[in-house]
N, C-alpha and C positions, 0 to 999 in steps of 0.2 A: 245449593245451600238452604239449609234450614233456619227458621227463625222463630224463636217463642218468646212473644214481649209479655213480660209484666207489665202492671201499670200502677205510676207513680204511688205510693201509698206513705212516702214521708211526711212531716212534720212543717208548718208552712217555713218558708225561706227564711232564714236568719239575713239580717243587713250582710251584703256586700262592699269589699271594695275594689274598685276597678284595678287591674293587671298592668303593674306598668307599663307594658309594652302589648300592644292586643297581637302581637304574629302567636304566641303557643296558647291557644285557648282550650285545645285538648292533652292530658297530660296521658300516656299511658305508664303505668306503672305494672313493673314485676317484682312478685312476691310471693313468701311461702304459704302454702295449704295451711301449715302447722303452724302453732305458735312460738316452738324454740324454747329453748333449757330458759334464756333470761326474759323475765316479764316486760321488761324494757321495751324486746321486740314488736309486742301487742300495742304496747303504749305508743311507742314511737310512730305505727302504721296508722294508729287513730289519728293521733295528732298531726299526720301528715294528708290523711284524710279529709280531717276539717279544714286544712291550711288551705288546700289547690281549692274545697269549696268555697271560700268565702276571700280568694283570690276573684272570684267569678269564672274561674275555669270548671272543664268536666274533667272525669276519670273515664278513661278506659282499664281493665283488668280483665284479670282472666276466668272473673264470674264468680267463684266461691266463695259460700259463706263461712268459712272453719279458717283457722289459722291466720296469720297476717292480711290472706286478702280479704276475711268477712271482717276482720277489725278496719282495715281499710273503706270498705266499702260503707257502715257503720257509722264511722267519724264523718265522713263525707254527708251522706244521707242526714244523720243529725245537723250540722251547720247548714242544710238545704242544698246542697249541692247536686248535681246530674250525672252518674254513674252508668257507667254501659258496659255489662260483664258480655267475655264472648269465651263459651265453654264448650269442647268436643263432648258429642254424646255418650261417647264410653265413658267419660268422665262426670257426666251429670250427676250419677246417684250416686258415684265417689265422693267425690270435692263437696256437692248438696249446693245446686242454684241458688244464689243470694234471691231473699224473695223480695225484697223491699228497693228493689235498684230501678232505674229507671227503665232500663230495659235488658231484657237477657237472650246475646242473640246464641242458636243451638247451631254448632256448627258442624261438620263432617268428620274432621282430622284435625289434627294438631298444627299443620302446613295450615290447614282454612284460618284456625286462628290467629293466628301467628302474621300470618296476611294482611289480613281485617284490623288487626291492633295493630300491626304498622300503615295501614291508609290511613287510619280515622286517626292515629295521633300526629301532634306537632312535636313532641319531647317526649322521651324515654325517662324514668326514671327510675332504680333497681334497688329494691329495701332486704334485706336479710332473707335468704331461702336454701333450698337446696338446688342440687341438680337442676331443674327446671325452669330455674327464675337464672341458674347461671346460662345455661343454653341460651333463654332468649334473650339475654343481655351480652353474651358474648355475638349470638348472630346478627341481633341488630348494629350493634358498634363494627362489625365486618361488613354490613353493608355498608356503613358512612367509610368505613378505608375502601375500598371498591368503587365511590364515589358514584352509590345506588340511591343515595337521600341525602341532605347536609342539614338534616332535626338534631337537634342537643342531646345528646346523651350523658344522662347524669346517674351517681351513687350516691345515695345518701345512707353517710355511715354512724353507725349505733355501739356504743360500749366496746371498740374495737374490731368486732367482729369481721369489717373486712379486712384489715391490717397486715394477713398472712398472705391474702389473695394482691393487694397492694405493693407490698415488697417481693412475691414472685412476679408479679408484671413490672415491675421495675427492674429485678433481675434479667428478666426477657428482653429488656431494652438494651440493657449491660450487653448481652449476649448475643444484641444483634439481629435478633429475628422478628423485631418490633421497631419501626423507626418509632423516633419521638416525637413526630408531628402526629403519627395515628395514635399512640400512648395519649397525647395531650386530647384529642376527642371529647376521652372519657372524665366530664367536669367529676370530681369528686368534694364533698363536704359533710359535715359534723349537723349542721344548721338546715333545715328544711326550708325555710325562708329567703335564706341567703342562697340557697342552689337554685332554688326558682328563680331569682333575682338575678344570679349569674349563667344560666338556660336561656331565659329573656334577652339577655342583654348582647349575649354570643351569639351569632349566624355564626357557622363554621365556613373559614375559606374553604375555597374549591382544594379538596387536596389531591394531589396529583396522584390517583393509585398505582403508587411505585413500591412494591413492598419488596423483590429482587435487586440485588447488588449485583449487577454482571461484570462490575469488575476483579468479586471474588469468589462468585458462583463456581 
């Protein structure tokens, strides 16, 4: 693996306040490139941005400056917060290196990141994207049913937008191919503050990776 560190260039530290609970001090967040049809989405990724900083937690991300993750990374870095983007190389002059983060590590493949951003975080949590923020928000939350990690995984929902995605995984449950103990996992909320707050507060039980029914397999 490769590694290219920026060095700090924010703005000195805004006052902190301590984390209610010190176990999730790294938050990793998945997010879109782009900004999205509604402005909200930008808005919402700053302000959640400043929130984990001045939580006293850090960010991990997936390094870009464009779209929800540079609005992200942005709100953070303003409130003084510690940012650690981790971008594949093929993707660097894509997506464009956040410059201003605390550090940006350069990684091989998509697998390398994906890796790295689940060691270094204690929570997951997934803001408006495409494709790619659904990926690695769907494989993370498959590792906690597989009983690979038990870190909170949360959504934090914006003007609707996951609502569709919400009532097909609930249909899923209807239908059985979801129990409800792995469905519940995934904390979902409206409030950035209050999912932090319910993140923190939740260790997930050990859940038994039972996702086959042999009695109607």
């Amino acid at each position: 693996m490769s590694n290219e560190i920026h060095p700090d260039r924010s703005a000195p530290a805004a006052p902190r306040r301590e984390p209610h609970v010190p176990g999730m001090r790294t938050v990793c967040v998945f997010c879109g490139s782009t900004p999205g049809a509604d402005p909200a989405y930008v808005e919402m990724a700053r302000r959640f941005g400043a929130l984990v900083a001045t939580t006293g937690r850090r960010i991990v991300f997936g390094g870009g400056a464009l779209g929800l993750m540079g609005a992200l990374a942005d709100g953070a870095v303003a409130a003084g917060g510690t940012v650690i983007g981790i971008i594949p190389r093929g993707l660097l002059k894509k997506e464009i290196g956040h410059p201003d983060i605390a550090e940006l590590r350069v990684v091989e493949s998509m697998h390398e990141r994906k890796a790295l951003m689940s060691e270094l975080a204690d929570g997951f949590v997934a803001l408006p994207g495409g494709i790619g923020t659904l990926e690695e928000l769907f494989e993370i939350w498959t590792w906690g049913q597989l009983g690979l990690h038990r870190k909170p995984c949360g959504l934090l929902e914006v003007n609707g937008f996951f609502d569709p995605l919400l009532a097909f995984l609930d249909h899923v449950v209807e239908q059985k191919f979801v129990r409800p103990e792995h469905r519940a996992i995934l904390l979902v909320d409206r409030d950035g503050e209050r999912l932090l707050d319910r993140m923190e507060a939740r260790r997930p039980a050990a859940v038994t990776p039972r996702w086959i029914d042999r009695a109607t397999a």
